[in-house]
mmCIF file of the C-alpha atoms, coordinates in Angstrom:
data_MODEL
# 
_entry.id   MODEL 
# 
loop_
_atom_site.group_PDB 
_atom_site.id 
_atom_site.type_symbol 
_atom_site.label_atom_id 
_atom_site.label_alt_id 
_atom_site.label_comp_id 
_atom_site.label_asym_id 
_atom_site.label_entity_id 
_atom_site.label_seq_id 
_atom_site.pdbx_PDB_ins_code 
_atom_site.Cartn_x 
_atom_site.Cartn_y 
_atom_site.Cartn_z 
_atom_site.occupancy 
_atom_site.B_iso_or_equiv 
_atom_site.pdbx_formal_charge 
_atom_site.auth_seq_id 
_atom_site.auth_comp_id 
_atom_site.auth_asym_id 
_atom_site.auth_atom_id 
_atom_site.pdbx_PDB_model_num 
ATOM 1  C CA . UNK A 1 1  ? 8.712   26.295 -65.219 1.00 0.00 ? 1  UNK A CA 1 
ATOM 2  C CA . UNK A 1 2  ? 9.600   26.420 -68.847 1.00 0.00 ? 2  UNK A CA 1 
ATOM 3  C CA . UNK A 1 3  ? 8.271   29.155 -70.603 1.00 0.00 ? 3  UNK A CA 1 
ATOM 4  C CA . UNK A 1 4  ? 6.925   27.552 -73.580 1.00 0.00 ? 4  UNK A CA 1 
ATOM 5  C CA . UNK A 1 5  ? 4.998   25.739 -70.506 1.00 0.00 ? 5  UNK A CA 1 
ATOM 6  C CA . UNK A 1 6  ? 3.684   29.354 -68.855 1.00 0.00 ? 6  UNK A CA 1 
ATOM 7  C CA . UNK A 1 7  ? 2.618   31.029 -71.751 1.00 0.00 ? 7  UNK A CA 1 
ATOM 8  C CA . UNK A 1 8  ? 0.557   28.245 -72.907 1.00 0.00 ? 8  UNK A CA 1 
ATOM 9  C CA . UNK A 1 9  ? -1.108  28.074 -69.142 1.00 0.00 ? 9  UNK A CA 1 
ATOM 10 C CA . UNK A 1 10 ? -1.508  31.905 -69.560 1.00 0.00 ? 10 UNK A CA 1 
ATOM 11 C CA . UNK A 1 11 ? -3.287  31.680 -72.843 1.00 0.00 ? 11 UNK A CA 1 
ATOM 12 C CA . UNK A 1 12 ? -5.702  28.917 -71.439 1.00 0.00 ? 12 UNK A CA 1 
ATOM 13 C CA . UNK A 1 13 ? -6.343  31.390 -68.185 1.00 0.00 ? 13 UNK A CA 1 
ATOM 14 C CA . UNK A 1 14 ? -7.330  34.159 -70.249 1.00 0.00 ? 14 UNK A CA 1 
ATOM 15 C CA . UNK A 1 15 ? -9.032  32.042 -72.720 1.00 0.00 ? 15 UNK A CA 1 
ATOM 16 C CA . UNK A 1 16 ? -11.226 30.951 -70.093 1.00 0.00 ? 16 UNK A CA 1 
ATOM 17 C CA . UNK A 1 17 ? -11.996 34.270 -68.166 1.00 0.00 ? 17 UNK A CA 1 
ATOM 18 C CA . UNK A 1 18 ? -12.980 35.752 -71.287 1.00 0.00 ? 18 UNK A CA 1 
ATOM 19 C CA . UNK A 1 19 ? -15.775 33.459 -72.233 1.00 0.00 ? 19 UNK A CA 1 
ATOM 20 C CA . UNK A 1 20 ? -16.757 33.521 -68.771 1.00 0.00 ? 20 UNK A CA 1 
ATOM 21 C CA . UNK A 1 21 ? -17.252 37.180 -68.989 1.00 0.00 ? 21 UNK A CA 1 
ATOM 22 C CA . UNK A 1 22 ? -18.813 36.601 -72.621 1.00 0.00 ? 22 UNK A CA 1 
ATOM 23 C CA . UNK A 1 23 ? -21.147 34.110 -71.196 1.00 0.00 ? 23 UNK A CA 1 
ATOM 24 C CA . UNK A 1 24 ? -22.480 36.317 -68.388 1.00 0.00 ? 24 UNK A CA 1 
ATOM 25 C CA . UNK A 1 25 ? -22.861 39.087 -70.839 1.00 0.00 ? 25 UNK A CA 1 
ATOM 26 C CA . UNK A 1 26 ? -20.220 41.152 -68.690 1.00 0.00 ? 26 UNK A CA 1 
ATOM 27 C CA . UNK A 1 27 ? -17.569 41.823 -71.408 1.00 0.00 ? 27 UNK A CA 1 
ATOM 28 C CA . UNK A 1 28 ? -19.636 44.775 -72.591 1.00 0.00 ? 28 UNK A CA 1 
ATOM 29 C CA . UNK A 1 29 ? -19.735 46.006 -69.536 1.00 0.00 ? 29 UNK A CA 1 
ATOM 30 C CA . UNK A 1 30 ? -15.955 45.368 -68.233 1.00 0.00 ? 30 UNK A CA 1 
ATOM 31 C CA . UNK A 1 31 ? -14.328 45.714 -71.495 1.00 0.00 ? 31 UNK A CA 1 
ATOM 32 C CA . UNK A 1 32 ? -12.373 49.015 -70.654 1.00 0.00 ? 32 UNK A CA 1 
ATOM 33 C CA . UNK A 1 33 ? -10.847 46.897 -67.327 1.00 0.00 ? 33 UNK A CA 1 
ATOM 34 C CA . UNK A 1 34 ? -9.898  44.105 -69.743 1.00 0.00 ? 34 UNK A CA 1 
ATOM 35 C CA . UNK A 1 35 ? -5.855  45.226 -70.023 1.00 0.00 ? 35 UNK A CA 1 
ATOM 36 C CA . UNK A 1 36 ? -6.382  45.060 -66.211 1.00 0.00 ? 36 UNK A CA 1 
ATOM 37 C CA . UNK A 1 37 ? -5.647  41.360 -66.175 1.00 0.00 ? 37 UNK A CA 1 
ATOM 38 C CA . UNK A 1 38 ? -3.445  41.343 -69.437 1.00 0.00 ? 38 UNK A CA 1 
ATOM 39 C CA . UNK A 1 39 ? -1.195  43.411 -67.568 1.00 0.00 ? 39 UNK A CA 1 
ATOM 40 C CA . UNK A 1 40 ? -0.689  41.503 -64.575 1.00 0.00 ? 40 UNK A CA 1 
ATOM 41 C CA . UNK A 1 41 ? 0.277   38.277 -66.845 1.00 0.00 ? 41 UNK A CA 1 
ATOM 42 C CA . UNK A 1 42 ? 2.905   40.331 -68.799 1.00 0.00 ? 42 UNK A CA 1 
ATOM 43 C CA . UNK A 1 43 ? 4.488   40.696 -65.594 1.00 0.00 ? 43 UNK A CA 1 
ATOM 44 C CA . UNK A 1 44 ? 4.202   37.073 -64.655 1.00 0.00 ? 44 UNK A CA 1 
ATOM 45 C CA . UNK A 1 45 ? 5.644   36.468 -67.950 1.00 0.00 ? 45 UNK A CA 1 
ATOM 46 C CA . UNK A 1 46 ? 8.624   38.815 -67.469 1.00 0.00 ? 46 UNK A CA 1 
ATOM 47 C CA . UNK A 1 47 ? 9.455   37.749 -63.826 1.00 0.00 ? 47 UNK A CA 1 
ATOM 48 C CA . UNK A 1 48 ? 8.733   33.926 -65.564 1.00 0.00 ? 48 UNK A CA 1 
ATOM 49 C CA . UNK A 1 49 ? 12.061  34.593 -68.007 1.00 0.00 ? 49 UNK A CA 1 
ATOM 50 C CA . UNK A 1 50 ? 13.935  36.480 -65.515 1.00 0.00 ? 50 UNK A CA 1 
ATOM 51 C CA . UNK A 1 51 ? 13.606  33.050 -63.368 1.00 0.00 ? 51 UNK A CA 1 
ATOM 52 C CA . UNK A 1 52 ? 14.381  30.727 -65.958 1.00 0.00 ? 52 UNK A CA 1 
ATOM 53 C CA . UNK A 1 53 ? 17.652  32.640 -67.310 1.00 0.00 ? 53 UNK A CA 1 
ATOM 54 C CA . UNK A 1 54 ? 19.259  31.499 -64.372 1.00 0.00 ? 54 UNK A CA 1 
# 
């Protein structure tokens, strides 16, 4: 997977759980767990350019 190709699916995933939570009025609530998920995407994103070096 290019990673032009991953970060834009990346951006649309977290694009779309936000206003999910926004919607349901739980970003208030769950906004200190928000780098939760942010995390686990920069470390897609790093093992996603470790893969496509080769």
């Amino acid at each position: 997977m290019k990673k032009r190709t991953f970060d834009i699916i990346v951006i649309l995933l977290i694009a779309i759980l936000l206003t999910t939570l926004n919607e349901f009025g739980l970003l208030e609530k769950s906004a200190k767990f928000m780098f939760i998920p942010i995390l686990i995407f920069y470390y897609l994103g790093q093992y996603s350019v470790r893969k496509t070096k080769k």
